[in-house]
N, C-alpha and C positions, 0 to 999 in steps of 0.2 A: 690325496696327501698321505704320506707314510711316516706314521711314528715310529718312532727306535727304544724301545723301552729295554732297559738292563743297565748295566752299572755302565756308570757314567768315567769316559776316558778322560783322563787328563788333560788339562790344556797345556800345550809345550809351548814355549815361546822361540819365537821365530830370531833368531840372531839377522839382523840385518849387517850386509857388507859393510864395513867402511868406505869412505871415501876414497881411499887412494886407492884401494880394489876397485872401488867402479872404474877409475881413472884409467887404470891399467888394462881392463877388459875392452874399453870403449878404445884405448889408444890414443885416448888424448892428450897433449901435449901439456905441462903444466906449466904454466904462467908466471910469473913472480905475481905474489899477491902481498896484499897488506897481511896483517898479524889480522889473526881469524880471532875472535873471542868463540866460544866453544857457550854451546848454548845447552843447558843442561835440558835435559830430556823430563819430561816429566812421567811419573812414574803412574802407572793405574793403578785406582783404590779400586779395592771392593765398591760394586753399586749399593749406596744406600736401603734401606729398605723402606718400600712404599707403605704407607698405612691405606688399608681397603676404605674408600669414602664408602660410607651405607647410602645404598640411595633412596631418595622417598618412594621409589614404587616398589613394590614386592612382584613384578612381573617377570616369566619367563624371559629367559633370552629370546627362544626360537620358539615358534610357533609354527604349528599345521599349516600349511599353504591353505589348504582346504576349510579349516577352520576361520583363517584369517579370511580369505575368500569370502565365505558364509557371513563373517560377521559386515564385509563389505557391501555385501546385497544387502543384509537386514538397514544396515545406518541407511542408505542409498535408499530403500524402502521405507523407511521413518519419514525421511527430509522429502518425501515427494509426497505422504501423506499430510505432513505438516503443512506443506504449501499451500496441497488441494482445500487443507481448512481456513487457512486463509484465503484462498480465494472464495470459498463458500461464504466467510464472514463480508467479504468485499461486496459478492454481491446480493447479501440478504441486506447489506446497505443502501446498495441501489435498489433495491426492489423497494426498501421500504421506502425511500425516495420519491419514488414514482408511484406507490401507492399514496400519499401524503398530497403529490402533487396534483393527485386524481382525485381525492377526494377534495382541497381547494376547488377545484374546476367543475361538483357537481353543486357543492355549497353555494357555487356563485353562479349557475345555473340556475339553482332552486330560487336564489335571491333575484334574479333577475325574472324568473318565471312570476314570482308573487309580486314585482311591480307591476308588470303587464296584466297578472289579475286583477290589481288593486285599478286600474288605470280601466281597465276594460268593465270593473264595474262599476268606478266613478262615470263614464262614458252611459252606460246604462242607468244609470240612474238619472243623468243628466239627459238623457232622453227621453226618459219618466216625465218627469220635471217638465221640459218640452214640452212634451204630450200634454200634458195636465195644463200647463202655461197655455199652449195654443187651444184645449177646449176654455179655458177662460177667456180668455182672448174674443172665441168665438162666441163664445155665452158672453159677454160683454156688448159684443157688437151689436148682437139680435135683441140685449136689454136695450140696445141708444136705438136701436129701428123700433122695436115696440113703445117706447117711449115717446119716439118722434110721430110714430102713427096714432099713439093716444092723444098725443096734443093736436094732431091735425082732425082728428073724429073729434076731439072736444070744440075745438072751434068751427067744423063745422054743423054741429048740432047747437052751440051758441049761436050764429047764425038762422039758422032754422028756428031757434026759440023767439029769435024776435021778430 
């Protein structure tokens, strides 16, 4: 683009043809017409003058491609580290997740291990028991044979005494 800087040339106003001059050059034939009302031209003001809005940012127009650029990668570099920590938060939630769910699953492990002790040493003891039942049992038995062999020698030495 080229600027033109120096004193500023007047603006001349353009006389436009009348009407009947255009008529005349085109050759056209004229018409009877009705009574024309003439319709007043309006005249050009001066353009108002605009009041500059301030705007809320104090920012350059233009800016460095380069710089703009640079600051493109850095955001673009933020919001992907941003993500990354979010997704690290996502899955330090699943881990603790599954660490939580894995210790449930040893707790009930260990609980289920000590009925099986508890069971396996009720089972022992009750085998104790057992044991000890059937030597009684057996010491019982060999009291009713001693027993029954003492009354059988008593009556036969009763016999013999008389």
């Amino acid at each position: 683009m080229f600027f033109k800087f120096g004193k500023k040339e007047e603006k001349k106003e353009k006389v436009l043809p009348s009407l009947e001059e255009l008529t005349k050059e085109l050759k056209v034939e004229k018409k009877e017409e009705p009574e024309k009302k003439e319709i007043p031209i309006p005249i050009s003001k001066q353009p108002e003058k605009v009041e500059k809005i301030k705007s809320s940012f104090d920012v350059p127009l233009f800016v460095k491609l380069e710089n703009y650029n640079q600051l493109l990668t850095s955001l673009n570099d933020i919001k992907i580290g941003f993500q990354k920590v979010q997704n690290l938060f996502v899955l330090i939630e699943e881990i603790e997740q599954i660490r939580k769910e894995n210790l449930n699953k040893v707790k009930e492990r260990l609980r289920n291990l000590e009925e099986r002790l508890k069971e396996f040493e009720n089972l022992l003891l009750k085998k104790e028991r057992s044991v000890s039942e059937v030597k009684t049992e057996i010491l019982d038995r060999e009291v009713e044979e001693l027993k029954t062999s003492i009354e059988r020698l008593r009556s036969e030495v009763l016999k013999l005494a008389k």
